[in-house]
N, C-alpha and C positions, 0 to 999 in steps of 0.2 A: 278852916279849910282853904280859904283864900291866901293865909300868910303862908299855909304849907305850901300850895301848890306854885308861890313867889319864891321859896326855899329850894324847892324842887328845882322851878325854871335859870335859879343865881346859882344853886350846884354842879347843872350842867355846862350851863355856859363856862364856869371857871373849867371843867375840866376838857371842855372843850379848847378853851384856849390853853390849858399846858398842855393838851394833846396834840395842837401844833404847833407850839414852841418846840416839845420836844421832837416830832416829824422833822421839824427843820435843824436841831442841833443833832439829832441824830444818822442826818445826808452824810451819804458817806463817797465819793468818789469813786467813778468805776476802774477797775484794774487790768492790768493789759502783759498778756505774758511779753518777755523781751525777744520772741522766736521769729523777729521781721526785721529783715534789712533792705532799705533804700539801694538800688542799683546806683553806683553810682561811677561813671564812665570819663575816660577821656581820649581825645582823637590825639595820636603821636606820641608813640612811647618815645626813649632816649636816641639820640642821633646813632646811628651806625657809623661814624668818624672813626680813624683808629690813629693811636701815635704813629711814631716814629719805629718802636718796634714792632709794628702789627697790631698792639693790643687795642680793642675797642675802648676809648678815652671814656665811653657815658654808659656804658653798658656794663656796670658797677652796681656793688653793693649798696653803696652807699644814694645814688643817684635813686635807687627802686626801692631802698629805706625811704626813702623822701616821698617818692609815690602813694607809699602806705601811712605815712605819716599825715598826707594831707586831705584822709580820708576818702581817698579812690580807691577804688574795692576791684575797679577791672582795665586793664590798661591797653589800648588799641593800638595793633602795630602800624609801622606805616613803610617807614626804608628799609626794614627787613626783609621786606620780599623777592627780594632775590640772593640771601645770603642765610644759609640754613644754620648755618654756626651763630650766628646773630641772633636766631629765631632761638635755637635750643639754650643756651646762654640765659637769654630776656626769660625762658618759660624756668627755668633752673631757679633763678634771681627772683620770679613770682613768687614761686609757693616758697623760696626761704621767707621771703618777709608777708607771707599771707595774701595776696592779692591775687587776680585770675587775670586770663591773657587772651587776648583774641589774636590769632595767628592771619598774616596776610600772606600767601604765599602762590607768587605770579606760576608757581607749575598745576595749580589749579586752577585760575583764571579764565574764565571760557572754553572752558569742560561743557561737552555734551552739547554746546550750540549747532554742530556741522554736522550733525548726525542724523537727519532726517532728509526723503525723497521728497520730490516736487509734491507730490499728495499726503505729502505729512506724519509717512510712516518711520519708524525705527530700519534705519541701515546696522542689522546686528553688528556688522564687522566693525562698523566705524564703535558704535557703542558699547563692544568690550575692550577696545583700542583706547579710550576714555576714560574707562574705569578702571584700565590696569593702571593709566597713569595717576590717577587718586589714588588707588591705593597702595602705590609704591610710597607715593607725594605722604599721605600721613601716618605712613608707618613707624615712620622715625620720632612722632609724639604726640600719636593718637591718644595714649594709655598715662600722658604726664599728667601728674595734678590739678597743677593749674593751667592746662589747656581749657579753656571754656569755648569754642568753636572758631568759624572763622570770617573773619572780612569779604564779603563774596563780592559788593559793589555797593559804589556810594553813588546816590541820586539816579537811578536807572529812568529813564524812558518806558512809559507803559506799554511799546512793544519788544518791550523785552522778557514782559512777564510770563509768557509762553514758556518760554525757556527757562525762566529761576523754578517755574513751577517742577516744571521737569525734575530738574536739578535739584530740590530741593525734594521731591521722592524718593531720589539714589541717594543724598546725602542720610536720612531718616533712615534707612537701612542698612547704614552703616557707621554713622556716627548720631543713635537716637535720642542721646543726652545731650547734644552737643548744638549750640546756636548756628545757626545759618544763616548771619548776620548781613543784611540789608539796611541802606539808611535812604528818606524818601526826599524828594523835594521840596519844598515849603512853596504857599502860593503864592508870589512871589514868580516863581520862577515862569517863564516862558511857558505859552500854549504848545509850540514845537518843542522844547525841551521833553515838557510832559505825556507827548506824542500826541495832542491836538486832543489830550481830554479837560475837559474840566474838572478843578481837585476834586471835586466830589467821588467822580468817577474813578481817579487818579490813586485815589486813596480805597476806595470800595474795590476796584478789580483788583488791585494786588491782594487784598484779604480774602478774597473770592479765588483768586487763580493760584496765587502762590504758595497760600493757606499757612502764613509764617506763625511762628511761637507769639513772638510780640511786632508791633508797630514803631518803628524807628523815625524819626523824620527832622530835619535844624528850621531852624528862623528865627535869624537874629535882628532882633529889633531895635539896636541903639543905634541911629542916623547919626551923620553931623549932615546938614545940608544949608549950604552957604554960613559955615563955621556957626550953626545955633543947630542943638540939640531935640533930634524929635522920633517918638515910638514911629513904629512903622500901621499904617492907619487898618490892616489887616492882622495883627499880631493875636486875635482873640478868636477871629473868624477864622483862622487854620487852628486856634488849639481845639475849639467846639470840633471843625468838622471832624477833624484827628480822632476825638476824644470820643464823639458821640459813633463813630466805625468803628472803631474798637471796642465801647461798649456792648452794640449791638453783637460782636462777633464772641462779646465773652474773651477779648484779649488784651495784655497791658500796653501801654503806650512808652514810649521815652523820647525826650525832649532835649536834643543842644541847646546846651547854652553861651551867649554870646560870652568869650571869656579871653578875648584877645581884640585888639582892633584892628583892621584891613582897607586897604584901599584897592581898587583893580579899574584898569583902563578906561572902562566904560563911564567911570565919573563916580560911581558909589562909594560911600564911603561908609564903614562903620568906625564908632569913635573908642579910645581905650576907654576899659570898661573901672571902676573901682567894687571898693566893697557894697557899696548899695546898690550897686547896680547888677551883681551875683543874685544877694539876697532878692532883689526884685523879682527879677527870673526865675529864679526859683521858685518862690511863691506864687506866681502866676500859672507858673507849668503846676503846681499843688494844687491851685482853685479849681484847676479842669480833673484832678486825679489821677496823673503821671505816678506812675511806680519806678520813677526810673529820670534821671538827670543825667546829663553827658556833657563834658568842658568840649567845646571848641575852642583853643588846643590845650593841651599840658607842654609839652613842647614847643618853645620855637619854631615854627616852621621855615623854610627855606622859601626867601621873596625870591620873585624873579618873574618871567612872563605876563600874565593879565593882573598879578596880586603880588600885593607887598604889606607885611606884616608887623604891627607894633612886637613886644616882648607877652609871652604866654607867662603862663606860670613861670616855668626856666628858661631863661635866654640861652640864644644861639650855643654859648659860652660854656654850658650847663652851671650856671649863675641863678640860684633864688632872685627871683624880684616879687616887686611888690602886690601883685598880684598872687604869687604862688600863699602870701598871709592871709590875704585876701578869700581865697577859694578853700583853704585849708578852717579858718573860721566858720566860714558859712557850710563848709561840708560836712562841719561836727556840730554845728546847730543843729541840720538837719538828722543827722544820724544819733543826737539824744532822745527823740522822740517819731523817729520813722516808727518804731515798733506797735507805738499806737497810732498814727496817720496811715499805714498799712493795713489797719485791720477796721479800714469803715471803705464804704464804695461811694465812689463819684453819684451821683446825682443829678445836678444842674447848676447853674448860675444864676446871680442877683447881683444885680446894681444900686451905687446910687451916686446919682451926679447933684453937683452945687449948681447946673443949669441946666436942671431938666428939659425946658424948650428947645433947646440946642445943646444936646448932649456930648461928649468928647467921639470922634469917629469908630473908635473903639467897639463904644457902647453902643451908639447907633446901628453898627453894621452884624452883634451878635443875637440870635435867641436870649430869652432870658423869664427867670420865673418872676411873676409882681408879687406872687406872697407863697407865706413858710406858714403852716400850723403851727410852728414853734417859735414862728416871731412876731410880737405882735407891732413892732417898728424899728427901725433903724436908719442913723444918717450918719454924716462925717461934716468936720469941716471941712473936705475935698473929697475928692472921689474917691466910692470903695466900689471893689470887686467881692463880690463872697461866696465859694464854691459852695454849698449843700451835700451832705453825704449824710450817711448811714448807716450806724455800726453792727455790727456781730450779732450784740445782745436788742439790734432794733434803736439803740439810741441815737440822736440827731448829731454829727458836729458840723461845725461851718471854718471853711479856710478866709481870713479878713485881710484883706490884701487894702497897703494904701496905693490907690491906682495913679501915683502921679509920676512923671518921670523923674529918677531920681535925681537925673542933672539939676533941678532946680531946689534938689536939699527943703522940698516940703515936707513939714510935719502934718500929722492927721487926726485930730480925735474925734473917736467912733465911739455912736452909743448906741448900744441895742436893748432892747428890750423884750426878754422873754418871757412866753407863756408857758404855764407850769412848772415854773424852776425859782429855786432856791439860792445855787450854789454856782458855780462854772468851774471847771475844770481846763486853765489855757497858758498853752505855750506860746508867749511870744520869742520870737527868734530864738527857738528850742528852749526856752526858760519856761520850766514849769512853776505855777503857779494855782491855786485854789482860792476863789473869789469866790466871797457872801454878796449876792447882791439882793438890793436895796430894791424892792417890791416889781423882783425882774430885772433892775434893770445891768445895767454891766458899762461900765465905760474903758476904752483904750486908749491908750495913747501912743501910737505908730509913727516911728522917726520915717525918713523919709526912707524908702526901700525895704519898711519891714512891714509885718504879718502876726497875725496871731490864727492857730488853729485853736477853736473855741467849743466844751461837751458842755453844755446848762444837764444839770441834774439838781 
């Protein structure tokens, strides 16, 4: 009886253990239709220059082949706006080569501001006056393809939200497919600038008053200050507040990215940017749950006044430089695997510093979670950033971000260790990959300016 019930006790155990051997050879990776695309945006489509016979020199086939080529999916006007043959042209030149177009166009421009009495009310007269001119203004390419809406104002003042709010009820009613594009301040900017609110507020009452589709806003974080390289010490504490007002409101965010260098009067200076230093941004604005990327600029812009401009993607010249490889790399990193980083939601953040007692300013100045139920640790040999999210079907992933700045060309290896997992399913810089890991655990190795988005299954 006693050797039975030792026969008994050694048959279960074996079959226990090929029950999870096999559990675990039979992990299968979870699947993701391809039905999600990354916004992905730039400020200043091609110059409005014309030769010598009239014809527009950059506002070409060829020049908005290039646009599509380097994985920007929607292109922002900017000198168009006051040249309507320029505008129909650029939106013509969109949808041949697939891309959408945000239209800027100055006979819109402060529509519907003037139109109110001292006590706040609608002056009818003034406000059919307003709306005839809208809609004379987008008749001529309400109905094009790649119209995707329009440039309404960049960095407004919180007293002006009264008014876009307005403005953006009359546009809903007439063009209700269409963006009613807004871009916001970064914190950063002036207390006056921001009309004496605090971003918090700054950022809450425009989702409150103006009640837009999505959250727009820049902040670009690559200093040079006294020629040595440094993030800006705010760069995480505008994407949380950003990130967590939009959450709350149930709307997507989108983030500039520094993608040109600038210098202006006041002494600031931000420095040309390389390919690590895209990647970096990128993945940063990914750890907070950005659905949405935007180059500051695709074009050249014209120096002159408070600012003067290193080379964008295309120089002045409409000349490829080295940046446009640059951004065109990193944009189809990211657009191999948007389809699955699309389809989990933001959640929170997690840190981890190499000196914890004296954390980098960054970390110091954000919210942050101490623990995951699905991790039971993790470190780096420098600092990592790790967004948290959610997916579809309930499962966990994490965006691992090497937090260092890329000017100093650190590498990073990150080890985590999860609970209840087998397998991992992770893109690093859009490379997909399927990892067995070794009793949980998973190791990275993160060049300087990259990332991996990480599923443990």
């Amino acid at each position: 009886m006693r050797q039975s019930k030792k026969l008994l006790l050694f048959i279960t155990l074996i079959l226990l253990v090929f029950g999870l051997a096999s559990c675990q050879k039979d992990a299968k990776p979870p699947v993701y239709e391809e039905d999600l695309t990354m916004h992905i945006g730039a400020w200043v489509s091609p110059s409005t220059v014309k030769d010598e016979n009239g014809n527009y020199k950059y506002i070409t086939l060829e020049q908005y082949q290039r646009i599509k080529d380097s994985g920007i999916n929607v292109i922002y006007a900017l000198y168009e706006h006051i040249d309507l043959n320029a505008t129909l042209l650029a939106l013509d030149l969109s949808e041949q080569v697939g891309i959408e177009y945000y239209v800027r166009d100055s006979r819109i421009a402060g529509l519907f501001q003037d139109i109110f009495d001292s006590n706040g009310n609608v002056i009818q007269s003034e406000y059919e006056d307003d709306l005839e001119i809208f809609l004379n203004a987008i008749e001529t390419y309400k109905d094009h393809p790649a119209f995707k809406g329009h440039l309404i104002v960049d960095e407004p003042s919180a007293d002006l939200y009264q008014w876009l709010g307005f403005y953006h009820e009359v546009y809903q009613q007439y063009l209700p497919d269409k963006d009613f594009y807004v871009n916001l301040f970064p914190t950063y900017a002036s207390l006056a600038a921001r009309g004496d609110r605090d971003y918090e507020d700054y950022i809450g009452e425009y989702i409150d008053v103006v009640k837009p589709k999505f959250v727009s806003y820049d902040h670009y974080p690559l200093m040079l200050f006294y020629e040595e390289s440094v993030l800006t010490d705010d760069y995480l504490l505008n994407l949380e507040i950003v990130a967590t007002k939009s959450k709350e409101a149930g709307l997507p965010f989108w983030l500039f990215l520094q993608s040109v260098g600038y210098f202006n009067i006041t002494g600031t200076q931000r420095r040309d940017i390389t390919e690590a230093d895209l990647r970096f941004q990128s993945a940063v604005a990914m750890a907070y749950g950005t659905k949405g990327i935007q180059h500051f600029t695709y074009w050249t812009p014209d120096s002159g006044g408070i600012e003067s401009f290193s080379d964008a993607f295309i120089d002045k010249d409409g000349e490829k430089t080295p940046t446009y490889d640059a951004g065109t790399k990193v944009n189809h990193e990211i657009l191999s695997f948007d389809h699955v980083y699309l389809s989990f939601d933001w959640q929170s953040v997690m840190t981890y510093s190499t000196t914890p007692d004296f954390p980098n300013t960054n970390f110091r100045m954000i919210n942050k979670e101490e623990s995951h139920k699905r991790i039971k640790s993790f470190k780096g040999t420098e600092d990592v950033l790790m967004g948290t999210f959610k997916g579809q079907n309930k499962e966990d992933g994490f965006m691992v971000v090497n937090f260092t700045d890329p000017a100093f060309g650190k590498s990073n290896d990150v080890t985590i260790t999860f609970n209840d997992a087998t397998h991992a399913l992770v893109y690093i810089d859009g490379v997909e990959q399927t990892v067995k890991l070794n009793k949980g655990k998973l190791t990275l190795n993160l060049a300087s300016g990259s990332s991996a988005f990480v599923i443990p299954y």
